[in-house]
N, C-alpha and C positions, 0 to 999 in steps of 0.2 A: 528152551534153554538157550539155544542161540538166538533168538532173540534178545532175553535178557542181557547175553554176553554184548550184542552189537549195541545195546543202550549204555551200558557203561562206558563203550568203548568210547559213543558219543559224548557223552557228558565227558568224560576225562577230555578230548579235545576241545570241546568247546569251553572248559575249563581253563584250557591253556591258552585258548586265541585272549578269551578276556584279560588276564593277568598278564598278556604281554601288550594288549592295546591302553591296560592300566598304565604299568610302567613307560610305555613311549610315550603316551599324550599326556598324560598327570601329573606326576611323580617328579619331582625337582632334582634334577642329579646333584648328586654330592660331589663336590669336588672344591678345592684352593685356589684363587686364584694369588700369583706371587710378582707381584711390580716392584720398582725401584723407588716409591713414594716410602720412606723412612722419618718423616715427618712425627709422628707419634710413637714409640718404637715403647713398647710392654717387655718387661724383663724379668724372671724369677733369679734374685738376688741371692735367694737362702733358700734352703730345704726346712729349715725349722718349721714344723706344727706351730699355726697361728691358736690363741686362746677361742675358745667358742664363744667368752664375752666380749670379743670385739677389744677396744682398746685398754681396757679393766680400771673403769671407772665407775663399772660397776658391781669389782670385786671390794669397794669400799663403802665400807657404811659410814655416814656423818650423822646422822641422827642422834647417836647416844652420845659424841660429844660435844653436841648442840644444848641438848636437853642438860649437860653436866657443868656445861658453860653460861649459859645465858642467865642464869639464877646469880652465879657470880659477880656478875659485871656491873658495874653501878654507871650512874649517873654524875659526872660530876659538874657542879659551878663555883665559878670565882667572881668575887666581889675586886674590883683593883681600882683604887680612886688613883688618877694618871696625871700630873702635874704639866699643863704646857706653856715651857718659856715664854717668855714673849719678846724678849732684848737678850743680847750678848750678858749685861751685867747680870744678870737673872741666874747664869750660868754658874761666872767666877762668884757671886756672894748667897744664891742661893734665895732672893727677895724675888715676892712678885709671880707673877705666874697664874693661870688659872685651871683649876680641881677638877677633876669630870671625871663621873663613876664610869666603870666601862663593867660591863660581863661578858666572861669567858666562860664556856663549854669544853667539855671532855670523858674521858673515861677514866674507871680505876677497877681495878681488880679485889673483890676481898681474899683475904690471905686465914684469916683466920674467925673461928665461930663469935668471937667477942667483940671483932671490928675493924683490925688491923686492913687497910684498905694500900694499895700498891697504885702509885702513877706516876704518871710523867712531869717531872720537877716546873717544864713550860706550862706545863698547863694548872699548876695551882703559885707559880714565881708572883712574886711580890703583890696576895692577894691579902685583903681588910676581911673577907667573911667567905668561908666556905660550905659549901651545901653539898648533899648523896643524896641522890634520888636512889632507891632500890627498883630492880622490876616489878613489885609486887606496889610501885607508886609511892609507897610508907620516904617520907622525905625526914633527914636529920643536918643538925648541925654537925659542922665537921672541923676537927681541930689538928694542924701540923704537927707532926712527930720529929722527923728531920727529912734533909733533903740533901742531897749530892751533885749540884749543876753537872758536872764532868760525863757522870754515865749518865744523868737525864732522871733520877730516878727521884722518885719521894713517898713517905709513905704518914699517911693520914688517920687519924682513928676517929669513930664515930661512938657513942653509948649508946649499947641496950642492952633490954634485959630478955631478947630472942637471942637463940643461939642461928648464926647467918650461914645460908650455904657459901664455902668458899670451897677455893682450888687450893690446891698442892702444888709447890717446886718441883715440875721435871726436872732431869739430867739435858741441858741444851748439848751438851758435846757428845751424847748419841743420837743428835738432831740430824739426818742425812738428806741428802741434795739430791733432791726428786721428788721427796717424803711429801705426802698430803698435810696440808694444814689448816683450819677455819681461824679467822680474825673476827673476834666480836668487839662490840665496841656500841657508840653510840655516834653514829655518822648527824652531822647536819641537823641535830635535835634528834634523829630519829631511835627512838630506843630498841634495844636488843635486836640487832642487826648481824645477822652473823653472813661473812664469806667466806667463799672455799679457793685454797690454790698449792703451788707447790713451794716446798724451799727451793730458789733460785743461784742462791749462795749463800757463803759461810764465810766470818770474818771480814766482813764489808767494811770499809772507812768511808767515811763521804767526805773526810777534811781532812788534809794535808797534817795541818797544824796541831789535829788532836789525835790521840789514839785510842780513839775509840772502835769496836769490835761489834757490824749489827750481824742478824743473822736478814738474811735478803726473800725477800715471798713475793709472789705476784698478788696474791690476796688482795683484792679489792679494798683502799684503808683510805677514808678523807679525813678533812678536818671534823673533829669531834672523837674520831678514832684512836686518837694519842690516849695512852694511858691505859687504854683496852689488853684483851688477852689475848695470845698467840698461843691455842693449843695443837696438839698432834690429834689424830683419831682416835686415840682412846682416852682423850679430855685433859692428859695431864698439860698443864701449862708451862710452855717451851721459851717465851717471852715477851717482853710490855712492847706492844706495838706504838712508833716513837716517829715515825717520820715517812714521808714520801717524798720522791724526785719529782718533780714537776715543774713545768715552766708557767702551770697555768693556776695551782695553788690546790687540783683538784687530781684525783685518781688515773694517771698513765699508763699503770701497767708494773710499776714499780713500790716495795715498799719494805720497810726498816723497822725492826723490831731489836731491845735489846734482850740478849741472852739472857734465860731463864737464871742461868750459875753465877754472873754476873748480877744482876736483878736481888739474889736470894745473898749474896754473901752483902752486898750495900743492905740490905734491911736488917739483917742480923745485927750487920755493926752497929747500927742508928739504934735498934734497942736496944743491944749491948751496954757500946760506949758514949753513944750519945752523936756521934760522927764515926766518920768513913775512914778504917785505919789502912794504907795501903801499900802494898808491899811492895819492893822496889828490887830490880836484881843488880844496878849500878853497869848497864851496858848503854852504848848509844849505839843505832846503827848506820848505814850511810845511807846518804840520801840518795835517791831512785830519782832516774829521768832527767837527769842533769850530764851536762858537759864532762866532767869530769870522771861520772862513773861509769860513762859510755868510754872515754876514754882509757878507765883502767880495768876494765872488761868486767865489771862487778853491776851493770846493769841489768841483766837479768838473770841473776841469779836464784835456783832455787833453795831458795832460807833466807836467815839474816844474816847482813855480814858485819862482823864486830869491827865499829869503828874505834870505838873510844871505851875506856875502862875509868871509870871512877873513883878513886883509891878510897879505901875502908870503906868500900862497901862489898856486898855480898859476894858480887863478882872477879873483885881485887884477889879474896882470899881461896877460891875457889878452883884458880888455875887455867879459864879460858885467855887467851892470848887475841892482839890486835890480827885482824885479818883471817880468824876463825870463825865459819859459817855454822852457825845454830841451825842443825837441824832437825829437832826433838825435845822435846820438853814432856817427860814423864811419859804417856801414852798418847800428847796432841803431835800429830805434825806439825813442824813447822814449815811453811812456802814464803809467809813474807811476813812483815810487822804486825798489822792486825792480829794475826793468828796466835802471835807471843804475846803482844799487850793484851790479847784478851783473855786469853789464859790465865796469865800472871793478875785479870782486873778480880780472879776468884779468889787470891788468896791469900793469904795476911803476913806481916813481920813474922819472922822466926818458922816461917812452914819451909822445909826442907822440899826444894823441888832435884831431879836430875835432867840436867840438860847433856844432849847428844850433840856434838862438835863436831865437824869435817876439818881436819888440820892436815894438808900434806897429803889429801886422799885416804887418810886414815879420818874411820870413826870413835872419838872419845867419849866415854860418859862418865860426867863430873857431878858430883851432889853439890848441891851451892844451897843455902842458907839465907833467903829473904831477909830485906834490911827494912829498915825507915827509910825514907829520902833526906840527904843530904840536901841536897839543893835539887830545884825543880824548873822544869822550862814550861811558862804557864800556856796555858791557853789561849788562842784567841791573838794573843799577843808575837808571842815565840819567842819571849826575852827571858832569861836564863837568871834564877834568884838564888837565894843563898838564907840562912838566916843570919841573925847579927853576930859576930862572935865580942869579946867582953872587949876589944880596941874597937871594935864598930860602935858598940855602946857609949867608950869613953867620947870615941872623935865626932859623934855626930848628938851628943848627949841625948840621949833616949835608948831608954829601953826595951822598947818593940817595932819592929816591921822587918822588913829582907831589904838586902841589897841587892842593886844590878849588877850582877858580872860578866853577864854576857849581849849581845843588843844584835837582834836580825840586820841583815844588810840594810833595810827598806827604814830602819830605823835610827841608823847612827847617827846621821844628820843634826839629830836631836839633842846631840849630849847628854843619853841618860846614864850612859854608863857608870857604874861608883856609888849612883846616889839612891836614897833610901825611900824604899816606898812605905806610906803609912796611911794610906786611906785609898779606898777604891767606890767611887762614887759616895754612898755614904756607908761604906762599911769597914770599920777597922782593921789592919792588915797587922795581927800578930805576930805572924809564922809565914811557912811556906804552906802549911797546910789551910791558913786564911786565903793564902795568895791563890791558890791550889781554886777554892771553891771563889772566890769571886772573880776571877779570870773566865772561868768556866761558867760562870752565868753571865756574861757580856753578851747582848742581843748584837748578832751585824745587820738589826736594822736602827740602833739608837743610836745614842751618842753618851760614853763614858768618858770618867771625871778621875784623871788619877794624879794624887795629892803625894809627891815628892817633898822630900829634905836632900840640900846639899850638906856640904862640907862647913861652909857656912853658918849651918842652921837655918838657913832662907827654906822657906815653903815655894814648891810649884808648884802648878796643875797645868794638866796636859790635858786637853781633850784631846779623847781617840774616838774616831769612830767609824 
């Protein structure tokens, strides 16, 4: 028994020599060391529980509104035989010149089972024969419906007797900034091409001079991609992808799609009425980024701030006042112009909107009454028309086109003011609402031709370009 006893005794010590010749020679001590090198310095910001899928990109599926889109989306070409001057006189009489067919590419969206097809007004402007490729290769002729220069919009119809998958009008003003988006299209010939990215912003202008309203995506979109669709993740389509910023002609990182609400109330009217009927609220607001409004501390204001009131129109009768800030229009916020012109690009003469006013620090809300436009300040241009009224008629004997009554600084030089416009390039200026769309389809890479009357009765032309 003591035997036994003395062997355990050994084993338990030689037990212990080893375990501590373990830890001295072996064993890596644990320990921090702590210096003044702060060069990379690691920080917990937040407490929040991060997602287990990483940045959740892949808490979204694209797939099903790829597969709901791509069937959509056509193919489209333009025939445009391009006339080129060759002389000055070629210009003022219109002789001379030589003919070359060009073809143009793009996209269109179908809208409906019977054919109605949805694009960008550039990409089928002043074509001789139009073509739809479908995805499924089946190629048709294709015939204009009508078109709107100003939003960019047109819409096209093709015959058959399949019924065609098409898309549905989302709601763009539940469109949110961050939201995933895919842009399909047909890039560089390339058919049914879809990208993924996010909305970037909401109410985008790209030109001073129009008021136009995009929604903004990083979505990958080149040439061929005009005219294509801008859906959300669950395929409804949010709006006709219309433009990219670039210095190089090709995808930077930026790109322009017009609002689905926008988009759907221009097509409605064009089958409607046959044209784009457009509602007007009769406000002007001031100009941003100028001397003046830095001056009178209204530069950067959040809203619009009411320059100017139009009498008999919607705004006259409604009660906002000079130097009241729009803040609210129904359930849109308002921050700055786009955000009110493109609102208001939804909705027609005689629709009852309420606008929210800042007056005095106090909040108003006023129902106002959408008008027709009185007079317009066109596009492109920035000169301020009117149409004839029945002394216009008498003193300049004719019965159609607008007068100038207003002329941008950059323009006075000119002496247009007073005198009557009746032709723009070759297209007759009835109204304001002629003036409206062929202002609005002025390329700033051409050169237009615009046919005044004075007082006279003498004819001008003006090249603008």
């Amino acid at each position: 028994m003591k035997r036994i006893g003395g062997l355990l005794l050994v084993s338990i010590f030689a037990g212990a020599i080893t375990l501590g010749a373990y830890k001295f020679f072996f064993e890596k001590p644990n320990y921090a060391i702590v210096t003044s090198n702060d060069s990379q310095p690691v920080f917990k910001t937040t407490f929040t529980p991060t997602s287990a899928l990483g940045s959740g990109i892949n808490e979204v599926d694209f797939t099903n509104a790829a597969e709901r889109t791509v069937n959509s989306v056509v193919h489209v070409k333009n025939l445009t035989l391009s006339t080129r001057r060759s002389s000055v006189f070629d210009f003022f009489y219109g002789s001379g010149g030589t003919v070359t067919p060009q073809v143009g590419t793009g996209s269109g969206v179908i809208i409906s089972q019977d054919g109605y097809i949805v694009t960008n007004n550039h990409v089928i402007a002043n074509a001789t024969q139009l073509q739809v490729t479908l995805n499924n290769n089946q190629t048709y002729e294709a015939e204009l419906v009508g078109t709107d220069p100003n939003s960019d919009i047109a819409l096209i119809k093709i015959d058959t007797d399949d019924k065609l998958p098409y898309l549905a009008f989302g709601d763009s003003d539940n469109t949110k900034i961050g939201e995933w988006v895919l842009a399909v299209g047909n890039p560089f010939n390339l058919t049914s091409t879809v990208t993924a990215g996010i909305v970037s912003a909401k109410a985008r202008s790209l030109d001073t001079r129009s008021n136009q309203s995009f929604i903004q995506t990083d979505a990958a979109v080149n040439p061929g991609n005009s005219g294509g669709a801008l859906v959300n993740t669950n395929g409804d389509l949010i709006g006709i992808n219309t433009a990219i910023s670039s210095q190089t002609g090709s995808y930077v990182g930026y790109s322009f799609a017009v609002p689905s609400n926008i988009a759907k109330k221009v097509v409605n009217d064009i089958m409607e009425y046959g044209n784009v009927h457009k509602a007007y609220m009769g406000i002007r607001p001031a100009p941003i980024d100028t001397r003046d409004a830095i001056e009178r501390g209204i530069n950067n204001i959040d809203g619009v701030y009411i320059e100017y009131i139009e009498e008999e129109s919607g705004a006259s009768e409604a009660g906002p006042e000079l130097g009241d800030i729009i803040k609210k229009v129904d359930q849109i916020e308002i921050h700055k112009y786009p955000d009110l012109s493109g609102y208001l690009g939804t909705k027609r003469p005689n629709d009852t909107i309420n606008v929210v006013v800042e007056r005095d620090e106090e909040l108003l809300t006023l129902p106002l009454v959408l008008k027709e436009r009185q007079l317009l300040i066109v596009p492109a241009m920035g000169m301020e028309v009117k149409n004839l009224t029945k002394d216009d008629q008498k003193r300049f004997r004719i019965k159609t086109g607008v007068k100038i009554t207003g002329v941008p600084e950059r323009y006075r030089g000119y002496g247009l003011e007073g005198k009557v416009i009746v032709k723009v390039d070759d297209k007759d200026i009835k109204d304001i609402t002629d003036a409206d769309t062929a202002f609005g389809g002025i390329s700033r890479y051409g050169k237009t031709i615009i046919t005044m009357l004075n007082e006279k009765g003498e004819r001008e032309r003006l090249i603008f370009q």
